[in-house]
N, C-alpha and C positions, 0 to 999 in steps of 0.2 A: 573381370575387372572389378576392383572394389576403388571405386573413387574416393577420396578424402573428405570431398565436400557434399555438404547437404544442402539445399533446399527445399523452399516450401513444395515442389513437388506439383500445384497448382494452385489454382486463381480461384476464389470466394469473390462472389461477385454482389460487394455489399451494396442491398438497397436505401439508400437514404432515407430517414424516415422525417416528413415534414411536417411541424408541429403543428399542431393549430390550437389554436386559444383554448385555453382550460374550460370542457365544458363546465354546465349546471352542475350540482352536487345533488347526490340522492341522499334520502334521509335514513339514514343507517349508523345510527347511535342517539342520544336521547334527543327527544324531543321537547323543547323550550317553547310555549306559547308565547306572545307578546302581545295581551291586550290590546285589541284598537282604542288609540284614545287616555292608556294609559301612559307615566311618565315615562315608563322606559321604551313606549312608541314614540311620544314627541322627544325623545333622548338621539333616538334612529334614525330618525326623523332629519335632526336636525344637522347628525352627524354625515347624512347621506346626502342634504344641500351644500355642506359647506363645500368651498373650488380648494379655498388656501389650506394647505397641509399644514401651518402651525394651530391656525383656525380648528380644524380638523380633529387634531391631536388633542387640544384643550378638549374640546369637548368628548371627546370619549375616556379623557382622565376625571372629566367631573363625570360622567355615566359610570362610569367604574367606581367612582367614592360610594356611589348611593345603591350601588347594587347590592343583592342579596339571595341567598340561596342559587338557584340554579341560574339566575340570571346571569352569573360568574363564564357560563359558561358561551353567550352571546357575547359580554365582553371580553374573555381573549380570542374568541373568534375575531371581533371586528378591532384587536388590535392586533391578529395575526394580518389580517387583509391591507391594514392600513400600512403595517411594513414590509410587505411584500409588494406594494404599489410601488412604494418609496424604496424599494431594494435595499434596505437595511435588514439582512439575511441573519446575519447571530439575534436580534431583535422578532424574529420569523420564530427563530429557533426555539429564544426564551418561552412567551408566550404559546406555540405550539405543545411543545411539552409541560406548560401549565395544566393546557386544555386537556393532553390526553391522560393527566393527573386526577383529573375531575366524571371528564369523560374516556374513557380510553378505548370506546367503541367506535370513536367519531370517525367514519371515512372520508368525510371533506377535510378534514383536519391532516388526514392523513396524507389526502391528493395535497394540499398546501404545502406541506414538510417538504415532502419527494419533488414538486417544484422548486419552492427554493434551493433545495441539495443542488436541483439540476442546473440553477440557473448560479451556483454560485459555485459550481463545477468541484462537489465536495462529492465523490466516486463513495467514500464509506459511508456518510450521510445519507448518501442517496440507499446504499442498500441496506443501511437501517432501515429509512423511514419507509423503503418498500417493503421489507418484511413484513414493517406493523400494518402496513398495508393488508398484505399476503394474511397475516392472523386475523385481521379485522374481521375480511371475509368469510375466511376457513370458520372463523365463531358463531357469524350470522346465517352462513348457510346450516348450522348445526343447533340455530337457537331454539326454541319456541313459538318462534310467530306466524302465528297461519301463514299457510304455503301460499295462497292465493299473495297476502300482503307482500312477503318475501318475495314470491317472483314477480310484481310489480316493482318492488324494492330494486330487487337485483337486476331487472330490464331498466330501470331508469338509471342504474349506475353503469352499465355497459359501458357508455363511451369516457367515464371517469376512471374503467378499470384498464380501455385499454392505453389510454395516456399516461397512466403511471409504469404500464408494460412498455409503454415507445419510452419514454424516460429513461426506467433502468434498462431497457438493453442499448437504448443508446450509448449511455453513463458510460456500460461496461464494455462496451465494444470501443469505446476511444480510451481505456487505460491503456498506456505506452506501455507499462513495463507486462510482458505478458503471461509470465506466469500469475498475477495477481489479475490478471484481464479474463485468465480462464474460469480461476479461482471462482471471479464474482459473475461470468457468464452459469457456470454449473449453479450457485448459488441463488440466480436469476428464476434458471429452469426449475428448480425443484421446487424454486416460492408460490412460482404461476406455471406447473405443470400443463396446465389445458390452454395456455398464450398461443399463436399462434407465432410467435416469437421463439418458443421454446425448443424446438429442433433446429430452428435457424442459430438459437445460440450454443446448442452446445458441439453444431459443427462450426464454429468460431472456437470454442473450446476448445475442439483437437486439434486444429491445427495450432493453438498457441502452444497449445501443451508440446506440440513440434519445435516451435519455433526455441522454447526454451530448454530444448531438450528431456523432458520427462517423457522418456518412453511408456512408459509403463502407463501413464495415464493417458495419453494417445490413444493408447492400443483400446484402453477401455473404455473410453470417452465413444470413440470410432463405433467398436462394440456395439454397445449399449446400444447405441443410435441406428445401427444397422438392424438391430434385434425389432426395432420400431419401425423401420422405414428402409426393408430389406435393396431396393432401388434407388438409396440414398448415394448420387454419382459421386459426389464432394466426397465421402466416406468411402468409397471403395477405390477410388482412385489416392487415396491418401493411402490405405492401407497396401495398395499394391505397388507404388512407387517405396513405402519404406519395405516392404519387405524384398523389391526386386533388388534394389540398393545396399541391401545388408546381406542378399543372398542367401536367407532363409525363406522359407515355407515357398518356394517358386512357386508349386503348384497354385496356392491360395491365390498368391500374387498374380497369375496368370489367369486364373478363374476371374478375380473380382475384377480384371483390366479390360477383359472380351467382356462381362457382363457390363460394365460403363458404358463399353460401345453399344452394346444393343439397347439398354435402355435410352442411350442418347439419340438412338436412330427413333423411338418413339415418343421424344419427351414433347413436351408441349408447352408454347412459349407462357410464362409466366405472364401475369396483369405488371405492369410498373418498366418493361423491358422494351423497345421499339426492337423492330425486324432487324436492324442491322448489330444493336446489341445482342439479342439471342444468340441472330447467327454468329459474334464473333465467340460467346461464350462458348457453345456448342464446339463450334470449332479448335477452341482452344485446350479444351475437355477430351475431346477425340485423340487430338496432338499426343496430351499427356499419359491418355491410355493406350496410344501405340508405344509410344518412346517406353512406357513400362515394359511390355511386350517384347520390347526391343532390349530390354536390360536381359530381362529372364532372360532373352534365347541366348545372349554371350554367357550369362553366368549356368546354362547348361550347356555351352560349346556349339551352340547350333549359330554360328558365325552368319552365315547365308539369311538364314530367316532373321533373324538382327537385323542385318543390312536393309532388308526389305521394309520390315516396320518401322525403322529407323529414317528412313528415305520418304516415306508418305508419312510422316511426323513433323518433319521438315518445313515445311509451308504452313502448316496449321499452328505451327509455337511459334513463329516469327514477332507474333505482335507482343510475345515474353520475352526481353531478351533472355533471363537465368534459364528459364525453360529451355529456349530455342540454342543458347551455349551447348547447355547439358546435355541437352539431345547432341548437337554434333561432336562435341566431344568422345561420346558413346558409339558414333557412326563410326570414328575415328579409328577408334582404338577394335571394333568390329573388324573393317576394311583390312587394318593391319595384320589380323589375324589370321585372315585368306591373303595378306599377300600380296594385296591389292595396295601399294605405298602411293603411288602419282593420288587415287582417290582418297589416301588417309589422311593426306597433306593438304588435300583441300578441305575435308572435312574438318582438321584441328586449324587452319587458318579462318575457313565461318567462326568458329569457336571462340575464336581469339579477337575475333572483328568486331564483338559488342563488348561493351561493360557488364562484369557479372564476375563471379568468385572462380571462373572456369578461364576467362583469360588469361592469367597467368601460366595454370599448369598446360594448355593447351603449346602456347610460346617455348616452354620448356619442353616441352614435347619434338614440336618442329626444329628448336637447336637442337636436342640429342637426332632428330634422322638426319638433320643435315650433317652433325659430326658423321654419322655410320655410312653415308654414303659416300663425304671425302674419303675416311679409313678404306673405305673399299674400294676406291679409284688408284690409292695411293701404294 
């Protein structure tokens, strides 16, 4: 059977990720003293009592007249802060890329960018200012500075490095249109290779890269990732659904689908998941690796063993309907094949019973056996 219609094949079970208030900043880029007691501390000072935002504002435009030299670089700091309170994000923007004019090491500066990108829901912003991010780092781990300093450095920026990782893969994972959603997931992973974000997002990747049809980048996305993470379920179930579907490489397709299953039978529930989420993922995961199972043995003629995986498939994709379609659809047209029509009728009317891209051809299915069984009464 070579069906017309595709689907995603199976369920990514995205974890939400809950933000929490922009840590502390680590000091990594230049370091500006501030005198105690000197003007531009009663300047901070007084910027940092004032309640009222016009109050506010005057006084960090007179701090700003009278500054000089590196001082420059406190004040667009503290007029990037001041409009990122006030959510005036192009004013975020100006000022930021004054500072990294001056400074261009600044990682607070940089965590500030990639916030407002996020919070003003600007997807290419956002993965600029994570890349300057991404180079910040990649410079200061490469710089000079006694390693002792640096890895004090670097453990105090930990939870600023991974806020800007929850940020952009968040960013990237709600772009609608999905070829540009993989686009900037791939682009995500290669910024922050060691994120722990990073395999999560580039199987989000393959399957966009499905969803808009680029094969070719699928295949390699998938790849790549299995080459890392040889037990990667999402990835082997992707790949053996498209290849049982297109009816090339069975055997591959057949290999990675019984491999799903048995890693699935030892996986172990995730942190972030309750018992009854696991179990339906699990469940749902298993489903999709028979029903692949179940393609192969039609598209090698072994009708019988189809049926079978096809049937304990069944109950496990229910809570998909496209899944749970497509599986019976497939039962379907198996059934038929042995001959078996009262059961193929049943299986393309499940089919037909939910919403999904399979009830229609399933309906046209059952009017054509109902024509052939009038012709054949007749």
């Amino acid at each position: 059977m070579r069906n017309r219609f595709r689907n995603l094949g199976f369920v990514i079970v995205a974890v939400c990720l809950l933000l929490a208030a922009m840590p502390a900043a680590a000091q990594i880029g230049k370091y500006v003293p501030v005198p105690a007691g000197s003007d531009a501390d009663h300047a901070l000072t007084d910027i940092n009592a004032a309640t009222d935002p016009a109050q506010k504002l005057a006084l960090i435009d007179k701090f700003a007249a009278s500054a000089q030299g590196d001082m420059a670089i406190v004040v667009d700091d503290t007029y990037v802060n001041y409009y990122l309170t006030a959510k005036n994000y192009d004013k975020v923007f100006e000022y930021g890329d004054k500072l990294f004019a001056i400074d261009p090491d600044n990682f607070a500066n940089a965590v500030n960018m990639v916030r407002a990108a996020q919070e003003k829901g600007d997807s290419d912003k956002l993965l600029s200012y994570g890349a300057k991010a991404a180079d910040i780092l990649k410079r200061y781990k490469a710089s000079s500075v006694p390693d002792d300093e640096k890895k004090r450095n670097l453990e105090n920026a930990h939870d600023n490095i991974v806020y800007v990782q929850q940020l952009i893969f968040n960013g990237a994972y709600q772009t609608q249109d999905p070829t540009k959603r993989a686009a900037q997931l791939v682009q995500f992973a290669q910024m922050f290779p060691d994120s722990p974000y990073a395999d999560r997002a580039m199987g989000v990747a393959a399957t966009s890269y499905q969803q808009s049809q680029n094969t070719a980048k699928m295949i390699e996305v998938a790849n790549g990732l299995l080459a890392k993470d040889p037990n990667n379920v999402g990835m082997l179930l992707l790949l053996a659904d498209y290849y049982s579907e297109k009816g090339e490489q069975l055997d591959k397709a057949e290999a990675d689908a019984k491999k799903a299953t048995a890693v699935l039978a030892d996986a172990k529930k995730p942190e972030g998941l309750t018992d009854d989420q696991w179990q339906q993922q699990v469940s749902l995961q298993k489903g999709l690796a028979l029903s692949a199972l179940g393609q192969v043995n039609i598209q090698k003629k072994a009708n019988a063993s189809a049926v079978e995986n096809l049937k304990q498939a069944s109950p496990l994709l229910k809570a998909d309907a496209g899944s749970y379609a497509r599986n019976q659809y497939r039962l379907g047209y198996a059934l038929l094949n042995l001959k078996k029509v009262a059961d193929a009728k049943q299986a393309f009317t499940e089919a037909a019973s939910v919403e999904s891209p399979y009830k229609k051809p399933s309906l046209d299915k059952l009017k054509a056996m109902a024509g052939a069984t009038a012709r054949a009464k007749s």
